[in-house]
N, C-alpha and C positions, 0 to 999 in steps of 0.2 A: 504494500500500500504506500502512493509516493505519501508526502509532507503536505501536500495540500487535502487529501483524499483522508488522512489524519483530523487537520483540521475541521472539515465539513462534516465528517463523524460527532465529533466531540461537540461541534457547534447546533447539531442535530438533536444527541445525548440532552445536552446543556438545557436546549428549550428557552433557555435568557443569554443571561452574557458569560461570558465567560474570558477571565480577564488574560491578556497577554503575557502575565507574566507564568501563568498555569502552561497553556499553551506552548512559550518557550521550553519550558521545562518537560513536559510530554514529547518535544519532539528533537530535547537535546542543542538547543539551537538557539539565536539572537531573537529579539524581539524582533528585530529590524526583518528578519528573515520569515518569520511569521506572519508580517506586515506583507512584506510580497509575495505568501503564498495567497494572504487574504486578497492581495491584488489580482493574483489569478484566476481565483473563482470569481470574483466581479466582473471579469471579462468575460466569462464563460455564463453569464447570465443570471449570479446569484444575488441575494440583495443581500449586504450586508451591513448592517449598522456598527457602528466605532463611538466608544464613548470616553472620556476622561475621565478615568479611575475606575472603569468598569471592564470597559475592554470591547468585544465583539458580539454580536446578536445576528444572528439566521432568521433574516425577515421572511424572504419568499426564494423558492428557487425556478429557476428556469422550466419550463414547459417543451424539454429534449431530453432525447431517450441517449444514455448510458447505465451500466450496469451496477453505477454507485444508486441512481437515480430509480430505476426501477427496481434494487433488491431492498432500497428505503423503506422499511416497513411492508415490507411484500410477506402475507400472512399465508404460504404454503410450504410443502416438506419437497417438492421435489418439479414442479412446474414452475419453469423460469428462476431454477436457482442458476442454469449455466447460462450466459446472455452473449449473443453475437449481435450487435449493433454494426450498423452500415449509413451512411449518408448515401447513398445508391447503391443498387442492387439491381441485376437483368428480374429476381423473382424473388421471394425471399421461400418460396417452395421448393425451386429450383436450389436454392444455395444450402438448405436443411437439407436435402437430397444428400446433393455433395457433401457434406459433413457427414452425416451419418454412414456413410461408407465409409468415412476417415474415421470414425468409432465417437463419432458424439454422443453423448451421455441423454438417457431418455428425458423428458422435461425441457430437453433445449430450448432455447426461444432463440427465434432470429425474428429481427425487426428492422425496418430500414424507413426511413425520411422519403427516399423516393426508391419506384420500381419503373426499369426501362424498358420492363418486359413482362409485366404482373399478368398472371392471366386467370378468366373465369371457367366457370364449366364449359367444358361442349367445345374447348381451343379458344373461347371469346378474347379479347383483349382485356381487362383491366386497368381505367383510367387512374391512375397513382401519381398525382402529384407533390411534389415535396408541401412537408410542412402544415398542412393542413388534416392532414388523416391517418390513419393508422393502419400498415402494413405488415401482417407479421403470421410465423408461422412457429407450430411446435411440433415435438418431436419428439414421438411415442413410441417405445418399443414395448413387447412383450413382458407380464410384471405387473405395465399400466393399464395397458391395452384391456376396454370391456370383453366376455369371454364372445360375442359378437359384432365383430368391427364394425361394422356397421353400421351400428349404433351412436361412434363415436360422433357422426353429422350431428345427430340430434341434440347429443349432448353440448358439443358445442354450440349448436345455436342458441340453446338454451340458457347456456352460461350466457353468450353475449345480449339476449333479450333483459336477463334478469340485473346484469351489470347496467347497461343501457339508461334503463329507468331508476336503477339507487343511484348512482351516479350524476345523471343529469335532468331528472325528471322527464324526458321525451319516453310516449306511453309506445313502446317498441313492441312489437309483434312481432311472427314466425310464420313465414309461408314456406309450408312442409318443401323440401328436406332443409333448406339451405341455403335461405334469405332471410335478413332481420328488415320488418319493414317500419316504416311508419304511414300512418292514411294509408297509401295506396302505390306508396312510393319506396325506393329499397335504400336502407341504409349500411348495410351490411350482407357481402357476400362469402360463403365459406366452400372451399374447394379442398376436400380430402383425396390424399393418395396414400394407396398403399405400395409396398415392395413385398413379395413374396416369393417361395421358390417352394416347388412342388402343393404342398397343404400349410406351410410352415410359414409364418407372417414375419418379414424381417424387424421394418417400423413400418408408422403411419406419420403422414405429415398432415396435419390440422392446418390450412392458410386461411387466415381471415383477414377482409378491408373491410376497412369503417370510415364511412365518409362523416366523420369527426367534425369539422371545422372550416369548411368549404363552405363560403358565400354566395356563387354561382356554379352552375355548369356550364358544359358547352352544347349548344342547341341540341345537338343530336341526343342528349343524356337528359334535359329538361325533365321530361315526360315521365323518365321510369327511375330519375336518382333523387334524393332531397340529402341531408345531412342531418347531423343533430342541428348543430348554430341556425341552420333555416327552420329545423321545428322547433326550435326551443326559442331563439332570439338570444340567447349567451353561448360564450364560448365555454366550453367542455375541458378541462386537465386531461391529456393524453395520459400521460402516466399513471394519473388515479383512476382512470377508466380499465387501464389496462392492468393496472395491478387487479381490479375485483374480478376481471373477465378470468382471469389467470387461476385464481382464489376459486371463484366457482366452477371453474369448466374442471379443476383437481379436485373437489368436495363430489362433486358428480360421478366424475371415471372411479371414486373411491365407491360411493352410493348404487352407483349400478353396472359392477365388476360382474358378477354371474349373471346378469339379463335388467332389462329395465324392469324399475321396480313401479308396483301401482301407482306409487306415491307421485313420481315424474312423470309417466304416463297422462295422470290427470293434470298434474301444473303444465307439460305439453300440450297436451289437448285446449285449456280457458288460453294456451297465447297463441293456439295455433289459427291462423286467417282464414285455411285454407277448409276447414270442417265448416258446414252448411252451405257450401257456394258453388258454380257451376264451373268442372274444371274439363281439360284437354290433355290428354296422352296417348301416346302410342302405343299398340299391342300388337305383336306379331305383325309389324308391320303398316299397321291399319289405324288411321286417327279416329278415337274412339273420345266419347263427353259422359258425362255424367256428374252425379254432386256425391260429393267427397261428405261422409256420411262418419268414420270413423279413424282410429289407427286401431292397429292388430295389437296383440300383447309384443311384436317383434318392431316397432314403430313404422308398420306400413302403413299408407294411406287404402284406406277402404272405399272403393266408390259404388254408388248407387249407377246402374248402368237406365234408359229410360226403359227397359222391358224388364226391369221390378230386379235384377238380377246382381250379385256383389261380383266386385273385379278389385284382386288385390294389385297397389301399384308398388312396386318393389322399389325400383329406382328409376332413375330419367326424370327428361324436361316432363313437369307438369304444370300446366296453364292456367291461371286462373283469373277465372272471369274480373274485367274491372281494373285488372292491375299491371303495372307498368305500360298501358296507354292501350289495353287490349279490351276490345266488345265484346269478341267472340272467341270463348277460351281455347276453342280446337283450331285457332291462327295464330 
C-alpha cells in the first residue's frame, strides 16, 4: 500500500481529522511529506479539508472507480474483492475472459470508464460511453456458481433491480431474462457467458451496463434507452450503486446455490414487467405470441399460447409488447 493509499485509509478510519502529526508518525515520514501525499489525493478528486491544530478531514471523495474506492466498505466475502479497473477496454466481458484463462480468482470484477467494443445479446453493439455509466463484468467459477447456471441471469438482474431502487430511488423493473427497465425504457442490460468443456463448466462471466448518469442519447437509442439521472433528475454514486449491486447479486448466488428458492421466485415475479403482457418469440423456428402468464420453479417464462395452451420459453429474444418502441411484440 503506497503512502498516500495509507493516508486515505486512516483518513477514512478517522471519520474527523486527524492530525499531521499522527499521520507522520504512521507512515514514518515528515509532515511536509504527508502534506504532498495529501496533495495527491486532491488531485485525484478527493476533498480534503486542512485545519490548524487539527490537521486533515475526508470530506467527499471522487465518483471513479479504483480498487481502494470500490473495496471502501464493500460488504461481501468474495465478489469484487479482486478488482481490474480500466479507463478503456475493447469489452470488459471480453477482458474477464482473458483473465480467467490466466487463472483469475472467482469474484473478479472488471470494470472500465469506457468500452470500444461493449456488446449486447444476439452480437448487438453496446453504447458505453466514458464517465457516465457503469460497465462491468464478474467472474464466477465453480464453488459460486448456482447448481443451474442459468439461473445466474436472473439473479443478476435481480440484484441490479433491487440495488437500482435502494440506491437511487428510480422504481426499476425486470423484463424477463435480462433487462433492468424503467417505464418502458431499458436501463440496464446483462449479457452472461459461459466457458465449458464437455458437461464441466469452466467460469461464467456476468456483464452488466447501467446507463447511470447519461443526460441524452443518440437518436437512434431515444426510444428504447433512459438512464437513472433522466428518471430520477439526480445524479447516482457509481461506486455506491455498484458496491450494493455486488453485495446483492453475492447474498443471492449464496441464497439460491441448489435451485431458486420460492422466496426469489416470488420477489422475481412483483419486479418482473414481462408477466401479464403480450409477448413475441420464437419456436422451432416459427414466430409464435402469447401472454407471459408465469415463471416455472426453473425461472422460465410460461406463456399462454391464444389456443388456451402453455409454451415454456427457455431462452432467447422475447418481445414485449409496449417496450423499447415496439406495438407489436412478434416484430
Amino acid at each position: 500500500m503506497s503512502p498516500k493509499e495509507v493516508v486515505l485509509r486512516r483518513l477514512r478510519e478517522s471519520g474527523g481529522y486527524v492530525s499531521g502529526e499522527e499521520l507522520s508518525e504512521l507512515l514514518h515520514v515528515t509532515r511536509a511529506a504527508v502534506w504532498k501525499d495529501v496533495g495527491l489525493l486532491r488531485g485525484e478528486g478527493y476533498e480534503i479539508d486542512s485545519a490548524t491544530n487539527r490537521g486533515y478531514r475526508l470530506v467527499s471523495c471522487p465518483d471513479r472507480y479504483s480498487p481502494e474506492e470500490i473495496g471502501a466498505g464493500l460488504e461481501t466475502e468474495l465478489v469484487g474483492r479482486t478488482v481490474f479497473c480500466f479507463d478503456s477496454v475493447d469489452s470488459t466481458n471480453e477482458e474477464a475472459k482473458r483473465q480467467a484463462l490466466r487463472g483469475a480468482p472467482s469474484g473478479s470484477l472488471f470494470i472500465a470508464e469506457q468500452q470500444t467494443g461493449g456488446k449486447g445479446r444476439l452480437g448487438r453493439n453496446w453504447v458505453s460511453p466514458p464517465g457516465t455509466g457503469m460497465w462491468f463484468s464478474v467472474l464466477l467459477r465453480p464453488g459460486v456458481l448456482p447448481m443451474r447456471v442459468a439461473a445466474t441471469t436472473l439473479l443478476a438482474g435481480e440484484a441490479v433491480c433491487g440495488a437500482v431502487r435502494e440506491v437511487s430511488g428510480c422504481r426499476a423493473m425486470i423484463k424477463w431474462p435480462n433487462d433492468v427497465v424503467s417505464g418502458t425504457k431499458k436501463i440496464c442490460g446483462i449479457l452472461t457467458e459461459m466457458s465449458a468443456e464437455m458437461e464441466r463448466v469452466e467460469f461464467v462471466v456476468i456483464g452488466i451496463g447501467v446507463n447511470a448518469n447519461a443526460a441524452a442519447f443518440p437518436e437512434a437509442l431515444r426510444e428504447k434507452a433512459t438512464s437513472i439521472r433522466l428518471e430520477t433528475g439526480k445524479t447516482v454514486r457509481r461506486v455506491a450503486l455498484l458496491q450494493e449491486i455486488l453485495r446483492r447479486l453475492e447474498a443471492l448466488l449464496k441464497e439460491n446455490a441448489v435451485a431458486l428458492t420460492p422466496a426469489f421466485l416470488d420477489s422475481y415475479k412483483a419486479d418482473c414487467v414481462s408477466l401479464g403482457r403480450q409477448v413475441g418469440f420464437q419456436h422451432n423456428g416459427r414466430e409464435m405470441t402469447g401472454m407471459a402468464v408465469d415463471l416455472s420453479p426453473e425461472g422460465e417464462l410460461i406463456v399462454r399460447l391464444p389456443d388456451g395452451s402453455l409454451e415454456t420459453v427457455f431462452s432467447g429474444e422475447v418481445n414485449v409488447q409496449g417496450f423499447y418502441g415496439r406495438k407489436d411484440p412478434a416484430t
